[in-house]
C-alpha atoms as an extended CHARMM CRD file, in Angstrom:
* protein
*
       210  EXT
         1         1  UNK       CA            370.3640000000       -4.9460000000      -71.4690000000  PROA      1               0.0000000000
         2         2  UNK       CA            373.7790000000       -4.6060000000      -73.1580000000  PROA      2               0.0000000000
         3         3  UNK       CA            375.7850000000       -1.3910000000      -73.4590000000  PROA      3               0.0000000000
         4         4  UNK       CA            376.6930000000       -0.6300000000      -77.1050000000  PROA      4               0.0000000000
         5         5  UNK       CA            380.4530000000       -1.4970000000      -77.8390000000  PROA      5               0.0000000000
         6         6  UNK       CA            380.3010000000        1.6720000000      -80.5290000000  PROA      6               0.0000000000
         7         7  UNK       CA            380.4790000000        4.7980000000      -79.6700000000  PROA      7               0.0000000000
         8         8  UNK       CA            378.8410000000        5.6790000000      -82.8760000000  PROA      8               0.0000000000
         9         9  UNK       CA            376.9950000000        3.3950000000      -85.2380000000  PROA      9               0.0000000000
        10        10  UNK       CA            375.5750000000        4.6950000000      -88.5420000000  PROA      10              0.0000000000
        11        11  UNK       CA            373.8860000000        2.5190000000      -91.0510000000  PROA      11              0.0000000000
        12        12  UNK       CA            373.8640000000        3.0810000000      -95.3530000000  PROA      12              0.0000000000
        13        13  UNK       CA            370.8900000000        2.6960000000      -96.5830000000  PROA      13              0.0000000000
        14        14  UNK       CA            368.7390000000        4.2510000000      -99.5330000000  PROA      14              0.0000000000
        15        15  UNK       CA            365.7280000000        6.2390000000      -97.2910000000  PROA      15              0.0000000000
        16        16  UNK       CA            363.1650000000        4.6900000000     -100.2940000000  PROA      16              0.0000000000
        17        17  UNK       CA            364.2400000000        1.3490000000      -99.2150000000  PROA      17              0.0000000000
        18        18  UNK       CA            361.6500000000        1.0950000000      -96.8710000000  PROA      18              0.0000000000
        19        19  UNK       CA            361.5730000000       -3.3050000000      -96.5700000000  PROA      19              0.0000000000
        20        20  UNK       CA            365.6150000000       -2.8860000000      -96.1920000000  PROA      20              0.0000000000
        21        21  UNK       CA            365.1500000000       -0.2180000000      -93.1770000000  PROA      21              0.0000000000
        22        22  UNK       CA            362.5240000000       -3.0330000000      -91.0990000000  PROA      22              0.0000000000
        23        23  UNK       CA            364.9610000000       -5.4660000000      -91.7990000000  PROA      23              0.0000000000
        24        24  UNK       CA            368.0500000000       -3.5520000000      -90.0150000000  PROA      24              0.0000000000
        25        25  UNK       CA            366.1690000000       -2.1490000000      -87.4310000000  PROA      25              0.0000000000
        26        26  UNK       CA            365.1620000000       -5.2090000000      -86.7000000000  PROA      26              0.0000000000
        27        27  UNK       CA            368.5420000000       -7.0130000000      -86.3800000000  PROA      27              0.0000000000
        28        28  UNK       CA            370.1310000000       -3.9520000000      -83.9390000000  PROA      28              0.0000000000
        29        29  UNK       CA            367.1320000000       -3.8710000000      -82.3190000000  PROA      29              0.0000000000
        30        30  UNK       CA            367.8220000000       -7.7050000000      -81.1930000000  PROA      30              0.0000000000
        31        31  UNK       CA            371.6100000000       -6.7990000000      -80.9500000000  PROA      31              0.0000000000
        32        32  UNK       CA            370.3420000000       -4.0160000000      -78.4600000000  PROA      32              0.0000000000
        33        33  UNK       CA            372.7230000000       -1.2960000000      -81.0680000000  PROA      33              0.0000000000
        34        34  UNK       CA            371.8120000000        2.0150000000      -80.8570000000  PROA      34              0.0000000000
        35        35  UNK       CA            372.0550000000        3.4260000000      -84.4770000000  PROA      35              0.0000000000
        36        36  UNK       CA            371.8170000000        6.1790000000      -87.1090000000  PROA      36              0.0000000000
        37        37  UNK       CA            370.7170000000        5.6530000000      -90.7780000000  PROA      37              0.0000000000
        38        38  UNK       CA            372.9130000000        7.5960000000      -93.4280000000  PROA      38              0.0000000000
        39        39  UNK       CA            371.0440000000        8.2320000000      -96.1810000000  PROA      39              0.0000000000
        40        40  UNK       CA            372.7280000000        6.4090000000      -99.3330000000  PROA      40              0.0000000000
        41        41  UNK       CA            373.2120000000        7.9900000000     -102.1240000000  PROA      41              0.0000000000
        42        42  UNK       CA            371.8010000000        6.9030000000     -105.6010000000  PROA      42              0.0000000000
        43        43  UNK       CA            374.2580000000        7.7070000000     -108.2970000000  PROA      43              0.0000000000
        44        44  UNK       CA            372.9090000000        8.5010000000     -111.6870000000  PROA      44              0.0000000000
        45        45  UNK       CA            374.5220000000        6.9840000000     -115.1800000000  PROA      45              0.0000000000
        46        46  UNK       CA            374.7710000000       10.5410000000     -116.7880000000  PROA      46              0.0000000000
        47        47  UNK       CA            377.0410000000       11.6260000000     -114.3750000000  PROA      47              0.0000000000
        48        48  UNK       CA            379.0640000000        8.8400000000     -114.7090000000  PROA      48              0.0000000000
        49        49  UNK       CA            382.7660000000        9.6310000000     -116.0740000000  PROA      49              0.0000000000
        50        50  UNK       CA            384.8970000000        7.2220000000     -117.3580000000  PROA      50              0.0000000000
        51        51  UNK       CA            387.8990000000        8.7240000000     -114.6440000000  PROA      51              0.0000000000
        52        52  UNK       CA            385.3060000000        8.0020000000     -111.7730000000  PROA      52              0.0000000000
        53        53  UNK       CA            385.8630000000        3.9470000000     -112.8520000000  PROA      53              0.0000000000
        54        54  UNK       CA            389.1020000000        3.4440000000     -114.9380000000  PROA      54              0.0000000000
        55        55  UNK       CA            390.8910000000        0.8520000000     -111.8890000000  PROA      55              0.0000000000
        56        56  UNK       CA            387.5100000000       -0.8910000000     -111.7100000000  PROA      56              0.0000000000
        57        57  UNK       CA            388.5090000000       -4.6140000000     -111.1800000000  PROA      57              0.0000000000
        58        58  UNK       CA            385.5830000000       -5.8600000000     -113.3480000000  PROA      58              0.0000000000
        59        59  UNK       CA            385.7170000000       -3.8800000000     -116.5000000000  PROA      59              0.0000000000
        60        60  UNK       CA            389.1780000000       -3.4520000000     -116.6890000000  PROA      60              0.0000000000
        61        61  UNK       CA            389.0480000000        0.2900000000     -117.3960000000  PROA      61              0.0000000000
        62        62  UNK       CA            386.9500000000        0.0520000000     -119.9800000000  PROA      62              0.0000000000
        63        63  UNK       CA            383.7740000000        1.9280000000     -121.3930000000  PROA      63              0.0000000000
        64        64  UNK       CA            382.2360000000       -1.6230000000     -121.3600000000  PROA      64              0.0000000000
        65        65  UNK       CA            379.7270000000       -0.2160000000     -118.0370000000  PROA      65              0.0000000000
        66        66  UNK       CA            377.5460000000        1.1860000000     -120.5200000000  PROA      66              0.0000000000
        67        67  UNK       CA            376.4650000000       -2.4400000000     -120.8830000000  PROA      67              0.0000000000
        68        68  UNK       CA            375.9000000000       -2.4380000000     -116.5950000000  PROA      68              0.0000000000
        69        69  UNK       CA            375.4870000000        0.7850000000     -115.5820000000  PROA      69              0.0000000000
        70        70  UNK       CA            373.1520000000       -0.3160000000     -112.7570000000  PROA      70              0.0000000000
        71        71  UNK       CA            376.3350000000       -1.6390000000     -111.4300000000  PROA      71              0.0000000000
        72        72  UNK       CA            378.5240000000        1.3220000000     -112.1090000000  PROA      72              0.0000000000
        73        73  UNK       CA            376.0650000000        3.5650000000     -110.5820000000  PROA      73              0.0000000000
        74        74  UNK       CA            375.9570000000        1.5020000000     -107.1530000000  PROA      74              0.0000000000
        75        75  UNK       CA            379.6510000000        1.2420000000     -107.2130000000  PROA      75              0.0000000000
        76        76  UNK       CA            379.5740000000        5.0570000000     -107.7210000000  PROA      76              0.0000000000
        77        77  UNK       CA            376.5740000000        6.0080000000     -105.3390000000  PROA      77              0.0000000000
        78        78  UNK       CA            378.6150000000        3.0610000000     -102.8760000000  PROA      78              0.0000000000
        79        79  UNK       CA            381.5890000000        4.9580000000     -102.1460000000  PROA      79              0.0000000000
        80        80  UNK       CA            379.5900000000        8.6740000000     -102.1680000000  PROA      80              0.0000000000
        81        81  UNK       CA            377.9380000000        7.1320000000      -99.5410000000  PROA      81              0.0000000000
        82        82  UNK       CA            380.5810000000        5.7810000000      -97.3710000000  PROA      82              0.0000000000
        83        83  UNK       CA            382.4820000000        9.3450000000      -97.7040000000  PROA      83              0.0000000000
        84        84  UNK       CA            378.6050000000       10.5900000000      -96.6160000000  PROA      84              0.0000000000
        85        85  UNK       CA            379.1440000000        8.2900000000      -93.3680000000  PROA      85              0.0000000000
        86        86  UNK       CA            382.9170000000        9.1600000000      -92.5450000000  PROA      86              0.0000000000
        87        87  UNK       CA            382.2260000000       12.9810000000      -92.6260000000  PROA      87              0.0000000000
        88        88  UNK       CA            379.2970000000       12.4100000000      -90.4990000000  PROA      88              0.0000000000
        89        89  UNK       CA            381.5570000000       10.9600000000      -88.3510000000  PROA      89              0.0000000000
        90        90  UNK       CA            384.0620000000       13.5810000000      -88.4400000000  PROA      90              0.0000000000
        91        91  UNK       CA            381.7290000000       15.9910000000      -87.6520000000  PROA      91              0.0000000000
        92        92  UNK       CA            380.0840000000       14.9170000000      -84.7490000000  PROA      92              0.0000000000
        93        93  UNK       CA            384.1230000000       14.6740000000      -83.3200000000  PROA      93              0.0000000000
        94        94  UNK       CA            383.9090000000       10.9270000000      -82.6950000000  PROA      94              0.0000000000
        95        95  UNK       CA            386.7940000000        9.0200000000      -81.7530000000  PROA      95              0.0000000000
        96        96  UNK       CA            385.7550000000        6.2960000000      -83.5870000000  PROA      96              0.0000000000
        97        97  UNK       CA            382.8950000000        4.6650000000      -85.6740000000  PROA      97              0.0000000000
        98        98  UNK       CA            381.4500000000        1.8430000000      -86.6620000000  PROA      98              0.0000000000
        99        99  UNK       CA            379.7240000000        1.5380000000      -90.4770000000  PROA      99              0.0000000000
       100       100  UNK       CA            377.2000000000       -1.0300000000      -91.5620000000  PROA      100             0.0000000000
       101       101  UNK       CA            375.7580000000       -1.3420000000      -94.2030000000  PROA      101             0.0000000000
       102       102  UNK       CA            371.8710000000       -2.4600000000      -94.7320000000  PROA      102             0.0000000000
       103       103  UNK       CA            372.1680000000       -6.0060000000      -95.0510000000  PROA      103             0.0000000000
       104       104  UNK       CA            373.6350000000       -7.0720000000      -91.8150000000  PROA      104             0.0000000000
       105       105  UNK       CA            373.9150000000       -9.7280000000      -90.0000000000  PROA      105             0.0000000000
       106       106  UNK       CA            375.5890000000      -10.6260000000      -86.4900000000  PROA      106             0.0000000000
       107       107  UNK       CA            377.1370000000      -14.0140000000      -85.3450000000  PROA      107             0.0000000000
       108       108  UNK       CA            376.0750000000      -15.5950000000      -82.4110000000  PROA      108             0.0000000000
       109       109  UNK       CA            378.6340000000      -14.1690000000      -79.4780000000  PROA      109             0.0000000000
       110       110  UNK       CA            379.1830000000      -11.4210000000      -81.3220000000  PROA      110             0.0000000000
       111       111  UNK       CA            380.0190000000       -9.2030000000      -78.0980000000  PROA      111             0.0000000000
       112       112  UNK       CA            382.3940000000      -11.6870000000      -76.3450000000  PROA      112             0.0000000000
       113       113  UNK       CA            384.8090000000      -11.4910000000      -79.5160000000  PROA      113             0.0000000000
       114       114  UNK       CA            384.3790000000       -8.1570000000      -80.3380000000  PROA      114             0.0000000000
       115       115  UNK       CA            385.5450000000       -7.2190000000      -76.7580000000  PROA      115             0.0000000000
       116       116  UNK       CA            388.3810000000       -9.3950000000      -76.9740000000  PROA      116             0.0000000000
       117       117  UNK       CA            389.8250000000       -8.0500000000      -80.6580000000  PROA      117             0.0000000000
       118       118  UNK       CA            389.3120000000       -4.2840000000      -79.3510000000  PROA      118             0.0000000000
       119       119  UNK       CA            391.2970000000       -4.5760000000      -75.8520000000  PROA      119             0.0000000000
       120       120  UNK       CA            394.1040000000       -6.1410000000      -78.1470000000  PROA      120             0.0000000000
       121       121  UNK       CA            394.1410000000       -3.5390000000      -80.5930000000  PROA      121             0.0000000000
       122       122  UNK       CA            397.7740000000       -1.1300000000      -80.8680000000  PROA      122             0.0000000000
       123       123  UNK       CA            397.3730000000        2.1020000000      -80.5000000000  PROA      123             0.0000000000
       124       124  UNK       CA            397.6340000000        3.0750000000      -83.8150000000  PROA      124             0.0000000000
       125       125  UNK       CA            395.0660000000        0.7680000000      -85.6250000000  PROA      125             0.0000000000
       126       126  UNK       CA            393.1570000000        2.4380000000      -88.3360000000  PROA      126             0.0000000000
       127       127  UNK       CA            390.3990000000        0.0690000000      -89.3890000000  PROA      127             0.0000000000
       128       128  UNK       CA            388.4740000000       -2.7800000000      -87.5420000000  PROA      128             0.0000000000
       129       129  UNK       CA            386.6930000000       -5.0080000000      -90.1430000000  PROA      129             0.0000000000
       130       130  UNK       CA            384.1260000000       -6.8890000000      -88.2100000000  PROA      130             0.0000000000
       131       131  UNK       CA            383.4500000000       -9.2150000000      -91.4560000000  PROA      131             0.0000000000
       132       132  UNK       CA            385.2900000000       -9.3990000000      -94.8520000000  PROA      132             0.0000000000
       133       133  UNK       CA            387.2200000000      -11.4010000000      -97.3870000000  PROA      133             0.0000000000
       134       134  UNK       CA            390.9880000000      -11.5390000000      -96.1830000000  PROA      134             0.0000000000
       135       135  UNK       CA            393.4640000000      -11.6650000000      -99.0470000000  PROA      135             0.0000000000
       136       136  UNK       CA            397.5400000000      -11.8590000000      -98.8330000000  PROA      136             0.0000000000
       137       137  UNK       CA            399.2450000000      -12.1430000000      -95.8780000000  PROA      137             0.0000000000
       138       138  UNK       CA            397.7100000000      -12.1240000000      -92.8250000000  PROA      138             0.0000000000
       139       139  UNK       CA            399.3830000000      -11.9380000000      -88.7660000000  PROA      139             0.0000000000
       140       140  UNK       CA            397.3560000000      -13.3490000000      -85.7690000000  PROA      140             0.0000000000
       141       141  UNK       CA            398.0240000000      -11.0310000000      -83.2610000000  PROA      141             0.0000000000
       142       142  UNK       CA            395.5290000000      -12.9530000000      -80.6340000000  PROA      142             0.0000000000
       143       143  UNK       CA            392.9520000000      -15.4640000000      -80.7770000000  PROA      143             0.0000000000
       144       144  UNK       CA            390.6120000000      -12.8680000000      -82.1550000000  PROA      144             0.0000000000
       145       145  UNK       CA            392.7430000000      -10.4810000000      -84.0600000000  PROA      145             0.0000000000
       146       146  UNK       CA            394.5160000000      -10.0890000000      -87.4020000000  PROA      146             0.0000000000
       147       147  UNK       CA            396.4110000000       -7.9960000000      -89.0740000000  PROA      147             0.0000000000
       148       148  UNK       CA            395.5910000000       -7.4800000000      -92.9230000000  PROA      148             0.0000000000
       149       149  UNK       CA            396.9120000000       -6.8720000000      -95.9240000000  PROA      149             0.0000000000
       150       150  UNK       CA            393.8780000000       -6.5080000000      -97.5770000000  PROA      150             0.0000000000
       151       151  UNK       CA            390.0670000000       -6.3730000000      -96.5790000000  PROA      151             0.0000000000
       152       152  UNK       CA            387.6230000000       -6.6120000000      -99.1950000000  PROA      152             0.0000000000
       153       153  UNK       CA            383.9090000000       -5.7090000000      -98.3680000000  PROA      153             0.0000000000
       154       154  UNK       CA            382.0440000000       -2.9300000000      -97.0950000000  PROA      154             0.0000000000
       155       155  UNK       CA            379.4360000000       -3.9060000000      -94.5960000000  PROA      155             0.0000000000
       156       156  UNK       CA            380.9690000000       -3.6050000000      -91.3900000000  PROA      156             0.0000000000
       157       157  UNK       CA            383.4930000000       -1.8260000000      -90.5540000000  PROA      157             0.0000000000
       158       158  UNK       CA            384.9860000000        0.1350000000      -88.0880000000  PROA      158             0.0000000000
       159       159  UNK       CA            386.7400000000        3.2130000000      -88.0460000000  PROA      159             0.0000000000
       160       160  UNK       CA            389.5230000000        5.1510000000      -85.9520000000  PROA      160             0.0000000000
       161       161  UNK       CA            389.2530000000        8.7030000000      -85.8870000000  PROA      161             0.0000000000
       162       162  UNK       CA            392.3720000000        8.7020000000      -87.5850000000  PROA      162             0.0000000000
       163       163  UNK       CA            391.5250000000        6.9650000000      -90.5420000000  PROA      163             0.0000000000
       164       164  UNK       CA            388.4540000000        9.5560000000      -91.3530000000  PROA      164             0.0000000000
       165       165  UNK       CA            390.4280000000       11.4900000000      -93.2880000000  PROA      165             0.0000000000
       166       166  UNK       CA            392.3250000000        8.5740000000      -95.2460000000  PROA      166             0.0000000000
       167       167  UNK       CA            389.1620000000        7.0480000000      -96.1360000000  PROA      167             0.0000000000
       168       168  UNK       CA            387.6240000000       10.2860000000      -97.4170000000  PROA      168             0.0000000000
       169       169  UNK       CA            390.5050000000       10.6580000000      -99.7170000000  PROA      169             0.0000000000
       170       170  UNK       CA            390.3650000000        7.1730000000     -101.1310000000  PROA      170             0.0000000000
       171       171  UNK       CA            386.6670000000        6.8530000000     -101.4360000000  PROA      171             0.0000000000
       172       172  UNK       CA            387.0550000000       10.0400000000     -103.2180000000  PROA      172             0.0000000000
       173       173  UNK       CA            389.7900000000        9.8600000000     -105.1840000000  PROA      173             0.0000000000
       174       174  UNK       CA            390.8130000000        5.8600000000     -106.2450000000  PROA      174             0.0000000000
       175       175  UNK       CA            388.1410000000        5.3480000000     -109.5080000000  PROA      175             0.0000000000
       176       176  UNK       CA            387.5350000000        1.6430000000     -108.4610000000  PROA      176             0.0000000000
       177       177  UNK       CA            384.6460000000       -0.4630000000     -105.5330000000  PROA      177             0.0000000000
       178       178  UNK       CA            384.6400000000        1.0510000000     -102.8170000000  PROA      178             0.0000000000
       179       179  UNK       CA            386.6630000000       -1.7520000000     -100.7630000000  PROA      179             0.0000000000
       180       180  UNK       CA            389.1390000000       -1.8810000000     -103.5350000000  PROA      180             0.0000000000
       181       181  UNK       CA            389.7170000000        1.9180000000     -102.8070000000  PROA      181             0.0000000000
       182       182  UNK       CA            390.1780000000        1.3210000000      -99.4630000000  PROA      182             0.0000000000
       183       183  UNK       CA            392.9340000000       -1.3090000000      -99.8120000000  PROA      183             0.0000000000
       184       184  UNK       CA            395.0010000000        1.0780000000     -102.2510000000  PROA      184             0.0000000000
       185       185  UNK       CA            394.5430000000        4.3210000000     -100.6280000000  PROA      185             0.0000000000
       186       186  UNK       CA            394.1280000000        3.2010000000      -96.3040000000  PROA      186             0.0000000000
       187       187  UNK       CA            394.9980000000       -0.7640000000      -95.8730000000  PROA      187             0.0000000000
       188       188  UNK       CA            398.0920000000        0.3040000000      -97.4600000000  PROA      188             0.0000000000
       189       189  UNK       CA            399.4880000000        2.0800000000      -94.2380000000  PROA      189             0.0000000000
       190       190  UNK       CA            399.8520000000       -1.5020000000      -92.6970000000  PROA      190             0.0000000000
       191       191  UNK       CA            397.0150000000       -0.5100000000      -89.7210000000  PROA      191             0.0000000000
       192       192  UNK       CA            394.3240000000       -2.6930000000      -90.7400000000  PROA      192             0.0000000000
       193       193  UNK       CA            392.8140000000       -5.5180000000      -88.7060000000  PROA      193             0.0000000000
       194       194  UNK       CA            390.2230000000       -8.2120000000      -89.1350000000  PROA      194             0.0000000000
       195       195  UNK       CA            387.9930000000      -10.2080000000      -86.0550000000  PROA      195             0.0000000000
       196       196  UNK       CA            388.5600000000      -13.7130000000      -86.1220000000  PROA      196             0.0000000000
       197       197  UNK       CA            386.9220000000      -15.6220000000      -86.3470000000  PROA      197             0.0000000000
       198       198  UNK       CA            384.2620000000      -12.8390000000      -87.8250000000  PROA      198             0.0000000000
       199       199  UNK       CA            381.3500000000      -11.6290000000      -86.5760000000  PROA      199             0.0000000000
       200       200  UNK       CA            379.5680000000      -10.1070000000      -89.5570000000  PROA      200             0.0000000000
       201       201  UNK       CA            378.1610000000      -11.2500000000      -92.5710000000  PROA      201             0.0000000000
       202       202  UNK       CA            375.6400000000       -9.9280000000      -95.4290000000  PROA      202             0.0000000000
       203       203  UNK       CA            372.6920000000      -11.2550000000      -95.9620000000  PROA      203             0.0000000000
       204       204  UNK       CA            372.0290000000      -13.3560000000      -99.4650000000  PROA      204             0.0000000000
       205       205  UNK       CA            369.6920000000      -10.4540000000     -100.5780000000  PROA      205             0.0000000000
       206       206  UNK       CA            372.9770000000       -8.3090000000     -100.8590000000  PROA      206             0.0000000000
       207       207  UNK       CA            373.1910000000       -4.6000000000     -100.0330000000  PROA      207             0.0000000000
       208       208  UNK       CA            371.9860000000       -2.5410000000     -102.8530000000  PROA      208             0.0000000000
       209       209  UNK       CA            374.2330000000        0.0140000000     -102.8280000000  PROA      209             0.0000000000
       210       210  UNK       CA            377.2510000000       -2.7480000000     -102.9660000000  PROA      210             0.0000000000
Protein backbone atom coordinates (compact mmCIF):
# COMPACT_ATOMS: atom_id res chain seq x y z
CA UNK A 1 0.00 0.00 0.00
CA UNK A 2 1.27 3.47 -0.99
CA UNK A 3 1.26 6.55 1.25
CA UNK A 4 -0.56 9.49 -0.41
CA UNK A 5 1.99 12.13 -1.80
CA UNK A 6 -0.95 14.93 -0.90
CA UNK A 7 -1.53 16.06 2.09
CA UNK A 8 -4.93 17.02 0.97
CA UNK A 9 -6.74 15.91 -2.14
CA UNK A 10 -10.21 17.27 -3.01
CA UNK A 11 -12.04 16.40 -6.13
CA UNK A 12 -14.82 18.94 -8.28
CA UNK A 13 -17.50 17.32 -9.12
CA UNK A 14 -21.37 18.10 -9.52
CA UNK A 15 -22.94 15.70 -6.38
CA UNK A 16 -25.92 14.77 -9.24
CA UNK A 17 -23.22 13.40 -11.32
CA UNK A 18 -23.56 10.20 -9.93
CA UNK A 19 -21.72 7.94 -13.24
CA UNK A 20 -18.81 10.78 -12.96
CA UNK A 21 -18.39 10.09 -8.99
CA UNK A 22 -17.91 5.82 -9.79
CA UNK A 23 -15.66 6.78 -12.31
CA UNK A 24 -13.17 8.90 -9.93
CA UNK A 25 -13.51 6.85 -7.12
CA UNK A 26 -12.60 4.32 -9.04
CA UNK A 27 -9.32 5.70 -10.51
CA UNK A 28 -7.95 6.94 -6.72
CA UNK A 29 -9.13 4.00 -5.47
CA UNK A 30 -6.48 2.10 -7.88
CA UNK A 31 -4.02 5.07 -7.28
CA UNK A 32 -4.52 4.14 -3.48
CA UNK A 33 -5.45 8.48 -3.06
CA UNK A 34 -7.26 9.27 -0.24
CA UNK A 35 -9.78 12.03 -1.32
CA UNK A 36 -12.58 14.55 -0.70
CA UNK A 37 -15.33 15.48 -3.26
CA UNK A 38 -16.11 19.35 -3.47
CA UNK A 39 -19.31 19.80 -4.49
CA UNK A 40 -19.28 21.81 -7.96
CA UNK A 41 -21.21 24.38 -8.42
CA UNK A 42 -23.84 24.73 -11.29
CA UNK A 43 -24.02 28.28 -12.44
CA UNK A 44 -27.29 29.50 -13.77
CA UNK A 45 -27.64 31.79 -17.19
CA UNK A 46 -29.80 34.49 -15.35
CA UNK A 47 -27.19 35.31 -13.19
CA UNK A 48 -24.88 35.62 -15.75
CA UNK A 49 -23.39 39.33 -16.20
CA UNK A 50 -21.71 40.39 -19.03
CA UNK A 51 -18.57 41.77 -16.41
CA UNK A 52 -18.41 38.07 -15.07
CA UNK A 53 -17.08 37.14 -18.98
CA UNK A 54 -15.84 40.31 -20.86
CA UNK A 55 -11.76 38.74 -21.21
CA UNK A 56 -13.36 35.44 -22.25
CA UNK A 57 -10.89 34.13 -24.96
CA UNK A 58 -13.76 32.64 -27.05
CA UNK A 59 -16.30 35.34 -27.39
CA UNK A 60 -14.14 38.08 -27.40
CA UNK A 61 -16.11 40.11 -24.85
CA UNK A 62 -19.03 39.89 -26.45
CA UNK A 63 -22.83 39.28 -25.60
CA UNK A 64 -22.52 36.52 -28.29
CA UNK A 65 -22.86 33.63 -24.99
CA UNK A 66 -26.42 34.07 -25.23
CA UNK A 67 -25.98 31.81 -28.25
CA UNK A 68 -23.84 29.13 -25.62
CA UNK A 69 -24.78 29.80 -22.42
CA UNK A 70 -24.33 26.13 -21.43
CA UNK A 71 -20.78 27.05 -21.90
CA UNK A 72 -20.79 30.34 -20.11
CA UNK A 73 -22.49 28.84 -17.24
CA UNK A 74 -19.73 25.97 -16.80
CA UNK A 75 -17.06 28.49 -17.30
CA UNK A 76 -18.90 30.49 -14.57
CA UNK A 77 -19.98 27.54 -12.17
CA UNK A 78 -15.93 26.30 -13.16
CA UNK A 79 -14.14 28.89 -11.42
CA UNK A 80 -17.01 29.23 -8.35
CA UNK A 81 -16.01 25.94 -7.87
CA UNK A 82 -12.34 26.02 -7.82
CA UNK A 83 -12.58 29.20 -5.32
CA UNK A 84 -15.15 26.47 -3.40
CA UNK A 85 -11.95 24.04 -3.31
CA UNK A 86 -9.14 26.67 -2.38
CA UNK A 87 -11.17 28.01 0.65
CA UNK A 88 -11.75 24.54 1.68
CA UNK A 89 -8.32 24.32 1.67
CA UNK A 90 -7.62 27.36 3.53
CA UNK A 91 -9.74 26.41 6.08
CA UNK A 92 -8.76 23.20 7.09
CA UNK A 93 -4.97 25.18 7.48
CA UNK A 94 -3.29 22.95 4.90
CA UNK A 95 0.04 23.59 3.75
CA UNK A 96 -0.72 22.57 0.55
CA UNK A 97 -3.33 20.90 -1.80
CA UNK A 98 -3.84 19.09 -4.54
CA UNK A 99 -7.20 19.76 -6.97
CA UNK A 100 -8.62 17.36 -9.49
CA UNK A 101 -11.08 17.60 -11.23
CA UNK A 102 -13.70 14.62 -12.17
CA UNK A 103 -12.30 13.35 -15.20
CA UNK A 104 -8.94 12.16 -14.19
CA UNK A 105 -6.63 10.15 -15.23
CA UNK A 106 -3.02 9.04 -13.94
CA UNK A 107 0.07 7.95 -16.05
CA UNK A 108 1.68 4.90 -15.46
CA UNK A 109 4.67 5.81 -12.73
CA UNK A 110 2.89 8.46 -11.70
CA UNK A 111 4.53 8.36 -8.05
CA UNK A 112 8.21 7.95 -9.13
CA UNK A 113 7.96 11.44 -11.05
CA UNK A 114 5.87 13.12 -8.87
CA UNK A 115 8.45 12.48 -6.05
CA UNK A 116 11.16 13.58 -8.10
CA UNK A 117 9.47 17.19 -9.36
CA UNK A 118 8.42 17.89 -5.54
CA UNK A 119 12.01 17.29 -3.80
CA UNK A 120 13.24 19.76 -6.62
CA UNK A 121 10.80 22.31 -6.03
CA UNK A 122 12.26 26.14 -4.54
CA UNK A 123 10.94 27.17 -1.72
CA UNK A 124 8.77 29.57 -2.96
CA UNK A 125 6.79 27.65 -5.71
CA UNK A 126 3.19 28.53 -5.89
CA UNK A 127 1.54 26.03 -8.22
CA UNK A 128 2.39 22.36 -9.23
CA UNK A 129 0.46 21.45 -12.45
CA UNK A 130 0.53 17.73 -12.60
CA UNK A 131 -0.97 17.90 -16.36
CA UNK A 132 -1.62 20.92 -18.68
CA UNK A 133 -0.98 22.70 -21.93
CA UNK A 134 2.44 24.66 -21.58
CA UNK A 135 2.54 27.87 -23.58
CA UNK A 136 5.61 30.55 -23.88
CA UNK A 137 8.68 30.04 -22.45
CA UNK A 138 9.40 27.34 -20.48
CA UNK A 139 12.91 26.45 -18.00
CA UNK A 140 13.81 22.76 -17.17
CA UNK A 141 14.87 22.98 -13.86
CA UNK A 142 15.42 18.92 -13.63
CA UNK A 143 14.49 16.00 -15.53
CA UNK A 144 11.02 16.30 -14.14
CA UNK A 145 10.46 19.93 -13.54
CA UNK A 146 9.57 23.15 -15.37
CA UNK A 147 9.10 26.35 -14.85
CA UNK A 148 6.04 28.06 -16.70
CA UNK A 149 4.96 30.88 -18.12
CA UNK A 150 1.70 29.79 -18.62
CA UNK A 151 -0.45 26.63 -17.65
CA UNK A 152 -3.63 26.19 -19.25
CA UNK A 153 -6.11 23.54 -17.78
CA UNK A 154 -7.75 22.84 -14.67
CA UNK A 155 -7.73 19.22 -13.76
CA UNK A 156 -4.86 18.73 -11.69
CA UNK A 157 -3.28 20.90 -9.95
CA UNK A 158 -1.53 21.55 -7.00
CA UNK A 159 -1.47 24.20 -4.66
CA UNK A 160 0.98 25.95 -2.04
CA UNK A 161 -0.55 27.39 0.83
CA UNK A 162 0.64 30.49 -0.41
CA UNK A 163 -1.04 30.66 -3.51
CA UNK A 164 -4.69 30.13 -1.73
CA UNK A 165 -5.20 33.46 -1.50
CA UNK A 166 -3.89 34.48 -5.13
CA UNK A 167 -6.05 32.01 -6.66
CA UNK A 168 -9.15 33.12 -4.75
CA UNK A 169 -8.63 36.55 -6.04
CA UNK A 170 -8.21 35.58 -9.66
CA UNK A 171 -10.88 32.98 -9.84
CA UNK A 172 -12.90 35.69 -8.41
CA UNK A 173 -12.07 38.59 -9.93
CA UNK A 174 -10.42 38.01 -13.82
CA UNK A 175 -14.04 37.62 -16.01
CA UNK A 176 -12.40 34.91 -18.28
CA UNK A 177 -11.88 30.33 -17.98
CA UNK A 178 -10.87 29.58 -15.14
CA UNK A 179 -7.13 28.61 -16.27
CA UNK A 180 -6.98 31.77 -18.22
CA UNK A 181 -7.62 33.57 -14.80
CA UNK A 182 -5.08 31.83 -13.29
CA UNK A 183 -2.32 32.74 -15.78
CA UNK A 184 -3.24 36.61 -15.49
CA UNK A 185 -3.86 36.93 -11.91
CA UNK A 186 -1.15 33.81 -10.16
CA UNK A 187 1.26 32.35 -13.11
CA UNK A 188 2.08 35.88 -13.43
CA UNK A 189 4.29 35.97 -10.17
CA UNK A 190 6.85 33.74 -12.11
CA UNK A 191 6.23 30.61 -9.33
CA UNK A 192 4.58 28.24 -11.50
CA UNK A 193 5.82 24.77 -12.41
CA UNK A 194 4.79 21.91 -14.63
CA UNK A 195 5.82 17.77 -14.20
CA UNK A 196 7.55 16.57 -17.07
CA UNK A 197 7.00 14.64 -18.60
CA UNK A 198 3.17 14.85 -17.10
CA UNK A 199 1.38 12.69 -15.19
CA UNK A 200 -2.23 13.73 -15.65
CA UNK A 201 -4.57 13.81 -18.28
CA UNK A 202 -8.55 14.17 -18.78
CA UNK A 203 -10.43 11.75 -19.95
CA UNK A 204 -12.16 12.17 -23.69
CA UNK A 205 -15.59 12.47 -21.90
CA UNK A 206 -14.28 15.94 -20.59
CA UNK A 207 -15.08 17.38 -17.16
CA UNK A 208 -18.41 18.99 -17.14
CA UNK A 209 -17.80 21.76 -15.25
CA UNK A 210 -14.68 22.67 -17.74
Amino acid sequence: MHHSPFELALVVSLPDNLERRQYVSNVMAREEIPFEFVDAIRARVEDVRYSDIREMDFYNGRWEYFRNPGYICAVIGCRQSHVKALRLAKERGVSSVAIFEDDITFAPNWRKILASAQRDLPARWLQLYLGGQLFGRAMTISPHLVKADKVWANHAILYHADAFDLAIAALETVPAEADVALAKGLQNLGRTYVISPMIAAQERFKSQIT
